[in-house]
TITIMI-159115 format. One line per 3 residues: their letters; for each residue x, y, z of C-alpha. Coordinates in steps of 0.2 Angstrom, whole numbers. Layout:
TITIMI-159115
a = X/Y/Z; ...
END
This chain:
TITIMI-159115
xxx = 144/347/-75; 164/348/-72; 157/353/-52
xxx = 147/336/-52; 162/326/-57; 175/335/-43
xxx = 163/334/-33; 161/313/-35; 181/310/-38
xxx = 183/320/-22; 171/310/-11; 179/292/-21
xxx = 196/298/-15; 188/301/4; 182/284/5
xxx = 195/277/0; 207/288/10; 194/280/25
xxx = 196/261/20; 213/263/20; 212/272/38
xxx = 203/257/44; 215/244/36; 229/253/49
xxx = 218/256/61; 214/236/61; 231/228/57
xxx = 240/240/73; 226/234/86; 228/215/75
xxx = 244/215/79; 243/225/94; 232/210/103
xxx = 239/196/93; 255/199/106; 244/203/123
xxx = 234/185/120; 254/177/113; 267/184/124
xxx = 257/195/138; 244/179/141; 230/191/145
xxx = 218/183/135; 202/195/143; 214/211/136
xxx = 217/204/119; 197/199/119; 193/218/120
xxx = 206/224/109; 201/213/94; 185/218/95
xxx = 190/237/97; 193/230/77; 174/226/74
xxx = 170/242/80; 182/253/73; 184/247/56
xxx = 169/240/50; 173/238/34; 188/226/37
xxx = 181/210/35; 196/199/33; 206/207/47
xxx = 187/206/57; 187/187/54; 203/184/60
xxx = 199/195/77; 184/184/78; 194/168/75
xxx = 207/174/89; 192/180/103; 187/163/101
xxx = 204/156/105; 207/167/118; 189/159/125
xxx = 198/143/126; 210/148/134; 204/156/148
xxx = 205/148/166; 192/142/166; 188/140/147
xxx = 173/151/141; 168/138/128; 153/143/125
xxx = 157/162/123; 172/155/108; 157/145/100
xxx = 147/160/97; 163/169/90; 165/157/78
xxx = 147/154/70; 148/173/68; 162/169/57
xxx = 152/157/47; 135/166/46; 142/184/45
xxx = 158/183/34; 157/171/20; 168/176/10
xxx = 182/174/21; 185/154/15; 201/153/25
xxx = 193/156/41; 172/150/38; 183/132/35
xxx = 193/135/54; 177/142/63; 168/127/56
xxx = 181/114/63; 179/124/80; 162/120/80
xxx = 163/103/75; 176/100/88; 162/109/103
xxx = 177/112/115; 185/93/115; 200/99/107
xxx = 201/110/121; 198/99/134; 211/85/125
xxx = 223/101/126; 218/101/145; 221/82/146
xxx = 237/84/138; 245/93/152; 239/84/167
xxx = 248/69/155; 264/78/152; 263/82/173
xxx = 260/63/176; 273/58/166; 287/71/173
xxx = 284/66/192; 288/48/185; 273/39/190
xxx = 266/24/181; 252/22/191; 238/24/178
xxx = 226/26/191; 230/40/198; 231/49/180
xxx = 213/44/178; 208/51/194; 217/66/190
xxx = 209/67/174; 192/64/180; 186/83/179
xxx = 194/84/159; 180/69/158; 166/78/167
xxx = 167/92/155; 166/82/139; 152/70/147
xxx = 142/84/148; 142/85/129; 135/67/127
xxx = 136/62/107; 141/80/105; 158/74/108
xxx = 160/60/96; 168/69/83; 178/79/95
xxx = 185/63/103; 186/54/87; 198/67/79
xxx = 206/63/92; 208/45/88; 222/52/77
xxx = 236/58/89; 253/54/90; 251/49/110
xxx = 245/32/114; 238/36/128; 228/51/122
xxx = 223/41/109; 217/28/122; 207/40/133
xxx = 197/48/118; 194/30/112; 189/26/129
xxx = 177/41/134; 171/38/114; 165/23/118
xxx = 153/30/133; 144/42/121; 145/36/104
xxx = 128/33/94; 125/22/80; 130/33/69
xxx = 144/37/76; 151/17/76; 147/17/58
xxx = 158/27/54; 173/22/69; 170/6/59
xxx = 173/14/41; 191/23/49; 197/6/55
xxx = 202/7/35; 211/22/38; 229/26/30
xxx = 235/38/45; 242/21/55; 238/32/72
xxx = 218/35/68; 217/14/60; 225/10/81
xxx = 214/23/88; 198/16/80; 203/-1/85
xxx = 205/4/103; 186/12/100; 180/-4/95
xxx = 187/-14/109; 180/1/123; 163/-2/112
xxx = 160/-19/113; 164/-21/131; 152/-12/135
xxx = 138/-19/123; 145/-35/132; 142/-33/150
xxx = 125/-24/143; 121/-40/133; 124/-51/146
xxx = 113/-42/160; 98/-41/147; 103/-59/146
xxx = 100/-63/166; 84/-52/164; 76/-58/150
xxx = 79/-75/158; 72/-71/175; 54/-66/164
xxx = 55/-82/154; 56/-90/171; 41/-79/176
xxx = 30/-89/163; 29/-101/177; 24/-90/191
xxx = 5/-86/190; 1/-69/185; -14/-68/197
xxx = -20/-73/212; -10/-65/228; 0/-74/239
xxx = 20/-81/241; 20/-83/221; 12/-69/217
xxx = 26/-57/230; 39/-67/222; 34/-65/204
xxx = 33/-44/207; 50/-44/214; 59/-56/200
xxx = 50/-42/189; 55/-28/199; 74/-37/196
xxx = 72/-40/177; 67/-21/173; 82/-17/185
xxx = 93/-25/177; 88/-19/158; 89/-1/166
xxx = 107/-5/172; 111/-13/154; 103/3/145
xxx = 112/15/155; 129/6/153; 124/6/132
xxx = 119/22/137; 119/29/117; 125/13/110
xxx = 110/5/103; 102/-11/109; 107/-20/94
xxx = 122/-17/84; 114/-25/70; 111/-8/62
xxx = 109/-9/42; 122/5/43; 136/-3/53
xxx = 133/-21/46; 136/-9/28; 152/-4/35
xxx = 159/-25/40; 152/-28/22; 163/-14/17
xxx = 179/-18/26; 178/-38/26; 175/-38/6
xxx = 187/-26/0; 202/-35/-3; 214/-18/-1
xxx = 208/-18/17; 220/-17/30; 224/-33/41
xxx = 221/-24/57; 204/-16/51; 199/-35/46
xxx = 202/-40/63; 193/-28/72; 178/-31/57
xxx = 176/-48/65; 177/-45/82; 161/-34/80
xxx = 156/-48/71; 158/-61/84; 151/-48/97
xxx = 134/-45/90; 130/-61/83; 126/-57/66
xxx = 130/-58/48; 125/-55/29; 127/-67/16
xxx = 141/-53/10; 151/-57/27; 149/-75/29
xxx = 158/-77/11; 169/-62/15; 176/-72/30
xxx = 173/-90/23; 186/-86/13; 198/-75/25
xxx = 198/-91/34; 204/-101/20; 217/-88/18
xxx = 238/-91/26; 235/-76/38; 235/-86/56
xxx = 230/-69/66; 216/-66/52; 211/-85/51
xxx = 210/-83/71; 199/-67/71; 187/-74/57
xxx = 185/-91/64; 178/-85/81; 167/-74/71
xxx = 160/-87/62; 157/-98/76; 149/-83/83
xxx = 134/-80/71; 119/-88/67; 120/-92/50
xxx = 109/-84/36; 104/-103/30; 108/-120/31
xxx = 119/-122/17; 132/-109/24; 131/-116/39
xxx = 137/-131/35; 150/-125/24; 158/-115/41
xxx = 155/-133/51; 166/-141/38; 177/-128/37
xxx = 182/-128/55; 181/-145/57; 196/-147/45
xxx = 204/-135/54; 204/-143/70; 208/-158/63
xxx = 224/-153/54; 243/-151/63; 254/-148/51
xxx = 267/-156/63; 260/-172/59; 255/-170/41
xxx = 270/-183/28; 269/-169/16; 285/-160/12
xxx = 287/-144/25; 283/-133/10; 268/-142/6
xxx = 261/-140/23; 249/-127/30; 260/-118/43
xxx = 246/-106/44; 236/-118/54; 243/-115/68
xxx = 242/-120/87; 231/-101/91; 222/-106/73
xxx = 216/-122/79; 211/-118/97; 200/-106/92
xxx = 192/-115/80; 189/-127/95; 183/-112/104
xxx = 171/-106/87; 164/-126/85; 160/-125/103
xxx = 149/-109/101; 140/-117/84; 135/-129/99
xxx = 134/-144/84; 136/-161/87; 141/-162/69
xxx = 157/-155/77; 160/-171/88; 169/-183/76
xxx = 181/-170/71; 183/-165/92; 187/-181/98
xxx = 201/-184/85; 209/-166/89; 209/-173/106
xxx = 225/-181/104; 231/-163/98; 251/-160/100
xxx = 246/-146/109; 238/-145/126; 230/-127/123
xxx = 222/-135/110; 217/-147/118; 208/-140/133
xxx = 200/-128/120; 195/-145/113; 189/-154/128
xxx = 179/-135/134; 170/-137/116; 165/-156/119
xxx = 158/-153/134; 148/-137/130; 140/-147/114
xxx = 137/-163/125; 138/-159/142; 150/-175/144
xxx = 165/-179/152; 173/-196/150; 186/-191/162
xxx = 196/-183/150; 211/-171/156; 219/-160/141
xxx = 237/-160/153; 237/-183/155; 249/-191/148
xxx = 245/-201/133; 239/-215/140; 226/-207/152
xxx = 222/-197/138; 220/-210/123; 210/-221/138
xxx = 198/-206/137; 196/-203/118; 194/-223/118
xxx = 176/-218/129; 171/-204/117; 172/-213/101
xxx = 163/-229/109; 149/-217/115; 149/-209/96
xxx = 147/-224/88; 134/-229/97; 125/-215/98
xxx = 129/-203/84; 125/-190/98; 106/-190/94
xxx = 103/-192/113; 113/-176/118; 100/-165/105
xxx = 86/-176/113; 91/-170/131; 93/-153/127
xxx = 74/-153/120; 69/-164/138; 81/-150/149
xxx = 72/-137/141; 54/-143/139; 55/-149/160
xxx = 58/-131/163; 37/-125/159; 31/-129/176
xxx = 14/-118/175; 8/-124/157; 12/-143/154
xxx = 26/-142/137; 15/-154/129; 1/-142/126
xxx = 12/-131/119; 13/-139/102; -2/-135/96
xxx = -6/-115/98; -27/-113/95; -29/-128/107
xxx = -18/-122/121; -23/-105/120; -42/-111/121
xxx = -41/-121/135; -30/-104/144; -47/-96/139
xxx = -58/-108/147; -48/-112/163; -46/-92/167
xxx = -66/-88/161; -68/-79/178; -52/-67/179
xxx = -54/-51/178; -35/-49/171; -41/-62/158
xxx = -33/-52/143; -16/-50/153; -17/-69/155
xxx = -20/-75/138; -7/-63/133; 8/-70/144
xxx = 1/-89/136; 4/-81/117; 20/-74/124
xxx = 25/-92/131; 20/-101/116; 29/-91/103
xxx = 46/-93/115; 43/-111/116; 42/-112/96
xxx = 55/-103/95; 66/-111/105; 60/-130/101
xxx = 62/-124/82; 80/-123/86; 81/-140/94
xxx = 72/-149/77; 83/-140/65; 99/-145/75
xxx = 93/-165/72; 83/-163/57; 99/-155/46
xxx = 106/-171/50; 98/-178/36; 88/-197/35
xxx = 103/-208/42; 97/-201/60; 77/-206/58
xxx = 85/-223/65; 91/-216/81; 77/-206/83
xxx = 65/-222/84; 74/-224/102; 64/-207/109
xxx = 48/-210/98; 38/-214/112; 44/-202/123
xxx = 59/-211/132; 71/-200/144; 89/-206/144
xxx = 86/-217/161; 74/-226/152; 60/-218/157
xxx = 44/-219/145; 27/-207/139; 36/-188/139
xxx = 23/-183/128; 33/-166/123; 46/-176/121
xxx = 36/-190/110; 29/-174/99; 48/-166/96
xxx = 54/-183/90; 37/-184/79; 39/-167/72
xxx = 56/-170/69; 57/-187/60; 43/-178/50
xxx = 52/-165/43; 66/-174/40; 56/-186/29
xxx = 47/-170/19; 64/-164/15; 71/-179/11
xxx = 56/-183/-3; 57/-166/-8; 76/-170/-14
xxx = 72/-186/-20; 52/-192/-21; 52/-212/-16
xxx = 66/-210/-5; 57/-211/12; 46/-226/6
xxx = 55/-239/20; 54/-227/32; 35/-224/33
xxx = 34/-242/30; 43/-244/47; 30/-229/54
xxx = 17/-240/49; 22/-255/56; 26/-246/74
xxx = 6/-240/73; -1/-257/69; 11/-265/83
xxx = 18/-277/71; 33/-282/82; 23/-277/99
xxx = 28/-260/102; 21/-253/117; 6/-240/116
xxx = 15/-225/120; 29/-229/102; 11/-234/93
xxx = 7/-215/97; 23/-207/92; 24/-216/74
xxx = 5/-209/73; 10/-192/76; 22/-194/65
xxx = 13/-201/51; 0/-187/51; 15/-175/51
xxx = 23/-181/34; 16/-171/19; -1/-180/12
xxx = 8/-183/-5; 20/-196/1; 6/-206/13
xxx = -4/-221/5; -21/-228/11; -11/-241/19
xxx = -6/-228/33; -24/-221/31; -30/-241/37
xxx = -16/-240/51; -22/-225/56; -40/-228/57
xxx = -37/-243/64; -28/-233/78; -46/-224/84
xxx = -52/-242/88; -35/-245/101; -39/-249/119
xxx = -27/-236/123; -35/-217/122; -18/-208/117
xxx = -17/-221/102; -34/-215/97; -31/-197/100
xxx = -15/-197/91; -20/-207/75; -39/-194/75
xxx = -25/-179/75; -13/-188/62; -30/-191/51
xxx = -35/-172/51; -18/-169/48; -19/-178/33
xxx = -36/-172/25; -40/-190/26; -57/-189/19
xxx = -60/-208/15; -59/-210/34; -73/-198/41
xxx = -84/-210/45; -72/-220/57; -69/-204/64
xxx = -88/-200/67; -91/-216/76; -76/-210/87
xxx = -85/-193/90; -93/-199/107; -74/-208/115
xxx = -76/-210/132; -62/-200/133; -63/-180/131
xxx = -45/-178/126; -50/-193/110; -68/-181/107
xxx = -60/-166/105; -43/-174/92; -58/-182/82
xxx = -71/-167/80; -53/-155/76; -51/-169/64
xxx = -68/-169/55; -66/-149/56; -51/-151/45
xxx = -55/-163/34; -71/-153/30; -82/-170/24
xxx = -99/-174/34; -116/-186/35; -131/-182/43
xxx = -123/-195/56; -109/-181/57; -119/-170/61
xxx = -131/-177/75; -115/-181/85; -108/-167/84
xxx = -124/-159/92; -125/-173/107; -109/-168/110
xxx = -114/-151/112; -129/-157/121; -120/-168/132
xxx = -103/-165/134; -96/-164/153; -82/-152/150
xxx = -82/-136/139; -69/-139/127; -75/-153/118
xxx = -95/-141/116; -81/-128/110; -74/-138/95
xxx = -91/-147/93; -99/-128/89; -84/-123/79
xxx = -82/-140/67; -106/-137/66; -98/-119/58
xxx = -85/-126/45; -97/-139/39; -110/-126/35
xxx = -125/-140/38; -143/-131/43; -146/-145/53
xxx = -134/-142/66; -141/-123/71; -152/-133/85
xxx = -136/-139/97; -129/-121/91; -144/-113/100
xxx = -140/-122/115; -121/-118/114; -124/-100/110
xxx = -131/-99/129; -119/-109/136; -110/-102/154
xxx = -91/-103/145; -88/-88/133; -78/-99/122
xxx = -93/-112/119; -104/-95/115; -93/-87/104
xxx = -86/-103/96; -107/-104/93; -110/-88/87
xxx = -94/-90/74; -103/-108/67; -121/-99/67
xxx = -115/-85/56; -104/-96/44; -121/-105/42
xxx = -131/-91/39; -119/-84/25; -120/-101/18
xxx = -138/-105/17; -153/-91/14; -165/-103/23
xxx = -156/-103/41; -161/-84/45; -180/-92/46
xxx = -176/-108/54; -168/-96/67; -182/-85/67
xxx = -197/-98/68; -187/-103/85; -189/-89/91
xxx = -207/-86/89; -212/-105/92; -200/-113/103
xxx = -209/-117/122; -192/-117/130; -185/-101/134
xxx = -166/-106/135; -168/-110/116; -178/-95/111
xxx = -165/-85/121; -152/-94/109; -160/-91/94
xxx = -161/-72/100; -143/-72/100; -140/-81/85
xxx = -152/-70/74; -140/-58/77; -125/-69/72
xxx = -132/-71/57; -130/-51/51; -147/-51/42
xxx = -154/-36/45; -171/-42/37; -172/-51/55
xxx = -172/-35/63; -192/-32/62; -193/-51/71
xxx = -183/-46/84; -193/-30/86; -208/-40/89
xxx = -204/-53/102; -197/-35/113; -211/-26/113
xxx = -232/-33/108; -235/-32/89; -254/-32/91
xxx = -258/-34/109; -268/-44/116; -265/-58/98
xxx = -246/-54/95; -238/-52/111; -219/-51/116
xxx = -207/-64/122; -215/-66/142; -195/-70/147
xxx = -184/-54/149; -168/-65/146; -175/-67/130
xxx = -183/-50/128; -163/-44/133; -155/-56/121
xxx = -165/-48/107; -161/-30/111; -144/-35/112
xxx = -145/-45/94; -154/-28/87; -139/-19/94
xxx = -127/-31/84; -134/-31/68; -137/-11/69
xxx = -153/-12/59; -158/8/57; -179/4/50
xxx = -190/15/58; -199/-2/65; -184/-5/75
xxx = -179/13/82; -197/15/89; -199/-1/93
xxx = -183/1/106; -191/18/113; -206/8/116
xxx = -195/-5/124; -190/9/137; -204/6/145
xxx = -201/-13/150; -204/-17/169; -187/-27/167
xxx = -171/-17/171; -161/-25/162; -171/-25/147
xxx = -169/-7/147; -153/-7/148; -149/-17/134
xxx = -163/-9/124; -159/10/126; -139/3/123
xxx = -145/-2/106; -155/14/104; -141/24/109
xxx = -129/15/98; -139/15/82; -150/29/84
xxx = -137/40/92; -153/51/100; -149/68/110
xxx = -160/62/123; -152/54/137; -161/41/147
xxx = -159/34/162; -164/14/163; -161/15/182
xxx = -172/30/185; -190/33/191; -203/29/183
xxx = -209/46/180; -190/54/176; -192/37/162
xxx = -208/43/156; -203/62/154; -187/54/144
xxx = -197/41/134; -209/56/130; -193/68/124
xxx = -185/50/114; -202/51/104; -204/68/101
xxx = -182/68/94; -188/52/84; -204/60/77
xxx = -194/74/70; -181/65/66; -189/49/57
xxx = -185/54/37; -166/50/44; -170/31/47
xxx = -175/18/35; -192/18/31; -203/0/29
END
């Protein structure tokens, strides 16, 4: 026992006695290569001597991670720098030795930093160079520095926290390089949180930041503005045909071949910055700056410069800078005022409180206000008020004018050029006004602009923008674009025959959704102008240009919409207080004072457009009325306005209209009947001579589709006719009514069905073939069966018409009947001496049966016959798998 425990002390005061070696062993070759890498510079030496200290003491973990720490310095500084040799030595500090905190917390910084501080270190010396040969060129220090630049590039968004440590140094001009180069890699991320620094109490990293910001949004500038010039080159493309070869079509590959260049060139110049900065998390971080009132001044500022710059706002913002710009700060009233002039407001409300805002802005000089000095707002300033001249001009308001035209006699003539820019961008006017005239000149011209306003109240300028815009649809006429199912319906019909027909009819979605979107801005502009405006608009109701011109029917639409929506909002505030408005409507319609056609037309449109609840029969009379005009837009407009209106007391007018000599007047009044949903049997049996007789397709199209909505029995004859009509549109306008029959009455399946079987003409049975399969009753299915193959030859024979025979294996097809009737009745099919009655039947075999016998409708007869034989033998084992009846 005694003998165990020498033993064991012995052995305790070896190890130790060994730990204690290895300490010395590790502290003389610590200390040893801590003065070959400081005073000898031989960074490969000291490299091997510290990690003689991993090899040969082991156990020395604190002496081991300081080694490691120092290898990976000795890396860096190398000529060149082994960077990627000094990142490895420092994650082994992290993985391997925990429990050295000190150092884990260094190597981590190292590896955050990937080498940039190195680099900056690099940078650093070529500056200190620059700077001692005395040159101020700053030029050639960035051609000098271009190879410190390569290296960090190479690290794309690796960099960014690198670069924006960097943000922090003493040296303006290293701090302007890292905000620089930071600005060609940073991510989304990575401005979130330059945004959140701009807050920062280090002064340096607050300037540095805001350097970052500035670098940034020039870039997402000149980005935005060549996306700009290419998304306007493919909105100009919406007028070049998509098809069809030739001069327009070269043209139209090239001008897209330029667009996609120049979003390339815009994406690479973003290069990680996002195509939006509108990111929740960077919008988080205005919020953050604009609404803390502890912010600093400087982070406010650059706040709302990225505000200005990307266009966008949250309520949070708008009321954060609302009230900045209300503040005595001139420099933050500057900032935020260009930033509110900037943005599209969230709603109308807060726009208009900005309007007012700077519209009192621009209106106040404290040099001219009586007040006491200290009374005034020296705060508004000259730089206050010309950019608030600059933010009105970019709401693009006419609002704005009144207010403009005053500060046109400004004291100061920076003001007033900023003035005069802003009136001329909202109006595209002049009245040879000259901020830098003397007083007279200038008073002469200010004289011009109030006359024009008091006559006017600027309506005509919003007017023209709608007309300038509108006259740009060259290959789709702007009027059809008001009305989305229609235009895309008669796109349908006019390319029936392309083979890039979807391609087509996608580019016409696409140019209908931009010209509401761009025409909904145009109505807001005049429509927020509230009631007092409906007076002015009367002047443009039937379409009249500003030379006088008359019957611009977009023109006469926009006015309409327009005058409508301002009357539904007004009665919505206050119920009864349109009333001598639409009395004026009304009169216009009925020509009381001999209004031209063409105004007649625009008050109809107008009236159909007003909300049902305000409208009284006496515009119901006017309107109906209307459809009796010698003049066929007065008809078409006041059948439209009646739909519009659900006006249900006037269907039978509107069916005696059904048959206008006029297409346009035909298909306004069936869209009508559709609408209001009411019929007669007279309804009716228009409807189907339209369908019978029309001369164009578009009027049979909405003939078929209104027979649907009114769910009557009796229209499934013209339906028969339609659903074989030659324009796909006619067809499947018919095939959508004959199935919203069907669902609504049990009885049309058999009317359908005894068509079939009994009607002597085959373009009618071939219909009906169709439309039993637009019906989805699968109890039809054992019908069709029979008129495709002989029931009880010679008594009970099939259809003698293979169009018909085909129609009703494509009708079995579509209502995927699985009887056993039907899937043997198809095999038998197979054996049809028309082709293409084998083709449809063995594709509705294939498709509901799904049988693992191929077949061949094109084939011999005896490869057919061989097949045919297989089919019945899969089928004879297979049948318990099918319906039985």
């Amino acid at each position: 026992m005694v003998t165990t425990l020498l033993l064991c002390f012995s052995s305790l005061l070896f190890a130790q006695s060994s730990k204690d070696d290895n300490q010395v062993i590790a502290s003389s070759l610590y200390t040893k290569a801590l003065k070959v890498e400081t005073e000898d510079y031989d960074y490969a030496k000291a490299v091997e001597i510290y990690k003689d200290i991993l090899s040969k003491a082991p156990d020395q973990s604190e002496f081991i991670a300081k080694a490691l720490y120092r290898i990976g310095l000795c890396y860096e500084k190398m000529e060149p720098e082994n960077i990627n040799d000094a990142q490895s030595s420092y994650a082994r500090i992290v993985s391997d030795y925990t429990n050295q905190i000190e150092f884990v917390k260094k190597a981590e910084e190292k590896i955050k930093l990937k080498g940039v501080d190195v680099y900056i270190s690099q940078y650093k010396k070529i500056l200190a160079k620059w700077r001692q040969e005395g040159s101020s060129d700053i030029k050639t220090l960035e051609s000098s520095s271009n190879s410190i630049w390569e290296k960090i590039k190479k690290l794309d968004k690796e960099a960014t926290y690198g670069l924006m440590s960097t943000l922090q140094d003493d040296d303006t001009l290293v701090r302007n390089f890292a905000a620089q180069k930071l600005s060609m890699v940073i991510d989304e991320n990575g401005i979130a949180e330059i945004i959140s620094r701009l807050n920062n109490a280090n002064p340096n990293m607050s300037a540095g930041c805001s350097s970052a910001i500035n670098y940034i949004l020039d870039i997402y500038t000149k980005a935005e503005k060549l996306d700009a010039e290419a998304t306007s080159i493919e909105e100009g493309l919406i007028s070049i045909p998509a098809t069809g070869g030739g001069v327009a079509s070269n043209t139209a590959s090239q001008l897209r071949d330029r667009a996609a260049g120049l979003h390339d060139e815009a994406q690479n110049l973003r290069h990680n910055i996002p195509s939006s900065l509108s990111k929740e998390n960077i919008m988080s971080g205005l919020e953050s700056i604009l609404t803390n009132t502890a912010s600093r001044k400087i982070a406010k500022i650059e706040a709302s410069n990225v505000v200005a710059t990307i266009h966008t706002s949250t309520p949070a913002i708008e009321n954060a800078l609302m009230s900045l710009l209300s503040g005595k700060d001139s420099e933050l009233r500057s900032a935020t005022a260009l930033a509110l002039g900037s943005i599209k407001p969230t709603n109308r409300q807060i726009a208009l409180k900005i309007l007012t805002e700077l519209n009192g802005i621009v209106q106040y000089e404290p040099e001219k206000d009586t007040k006491p000095s200290e009374e005034r707002d020296w705060s508004n300033d000259i730089i206050v008020r010309k950019t608030a001249a600059e933010a009105l001009g970019r709401m693009n308001k006419i609002n704005a004018i009144p207010s403009l035209i005053e500060a046109l006699d400004d004291n100061d003539v920076n003001v007033r050029n900023s003035v005069n820019a802003s009136l001329r961008t909202i109006t595209d006017k002049d009245f040879n006004y000259r901020a830098d005239d003397d007083k007279v000149e200038r008073d002469k011209a200010i004289e011009s602009w109030s006359k024009w306003w008091t006559a006017t109240d600027g309506i005509e300028v919003l007017v023209e923008r709608f007309r300038v815009f509108a006259q740009k649809w060259k290959d789709y006429l702007p009027a059809k674009l008001f009305d989305k199912n229609k235009f895309l319906n008669e796109i349908k019909d006019r390319t029936m025959s392309a083979a890039d027909q979807s391609e087509i009819l996608k580019r016409a979605e696409a140019a209908y959704n931009m010209f509401y979107e761009r025409k909904k801005v145009y109505e807001d502009d005049i429509s927020e102008l509230g009631i007092p405006t409906v007076i002015r608009l009367y002047n443009f109701i039937g379409g009249e240009a500003l030379d006088g011109k008359l019957n611009d029917s977009a023109v006469r639409l926009f006015i309409s919409e327009t005058i409508a929506t301002i009357v539904n909002e007004a009665e919505a505030q206050e119920k009864g207080s349109c009333k001598s408005t639409i009395d004026q409507l009304r009169a216009i319609v009925k020509g009381e004072n001999r209004e031209s056609a063409v105004h007649r037309t625009g008050a109809a449109l107008t009236i159909g457009r007003i909300s049902k609840d305000i409208i009284t029969q006496d515009e119901i009379d006017a309107l109906g009325d209307g459809l009796i005009s010698d003049n066929a837009e007065l008809r078409a407009a006041s059948a439209e306005a009646l739909g519009l209106l659900d006006a249900k007391q006037s269907v039978d007018k509107l069916t005696t209209s059904i048959l206008d000599s006029d297409p346009n007047v035909q298909i306004e009044v069936i869209i009508a009947i559709g609408k209001i949903k009411e019929k007669s049997p007279e309804t009716i049996n228009m409807l189907s001579t339209v369908i019978k007789e029309a001369k164009t397709p578009l009027p049979r199209r909405y003939a078929a589709e209104t027979l649907g909505i009114l769910g009557d029995i009796e229209g499934i004859p013209a339906l028969l006719i339609a659903r074989t009509n030659i324009y796909e549109s006619v067809k499947g306008a018919a095939a959508d009514a004959i199935s919203k029959i069907a669902k609504a009455n049990p009885e049309a399946s058999k009317s359908i069905a005894e068509k079939l079987q009994k009607e002597p003409q085959s373009l009618i049975r071939k219909g009906a073939a169709y439309a039993l399969g637009d019906t989805e009753d699968k109890t039809m299915g054992r019908i069709l069966i029979y008129r495709l193959i002989d029931e009880d030859f010679p008594r009970k024979v099939k259809d003698d018409d293979p169009a018909v025979r085909s129609a009703v294996a494509k009708s079995l097809l579509k209502l995927k009947s699985t009887t056993t009737t039907v899937i043997s009745g198809l095999i038998k099919a197979l054996e049809d001496n028309s082709e293409d009655v084998r083709i449809a039947s063995y594709n509705a075999l294939k498709e509901i049966a799904k049988p693992t016998i191929d077949f061949n409708p094109k084939g011999k007869l005896t490869d057919r016959a061989v097949a045919i034989e297989g089919l019945r033998n899969w089928f004879s084992k297979n049948k318990d798998a099918f319906e039985q009846d």
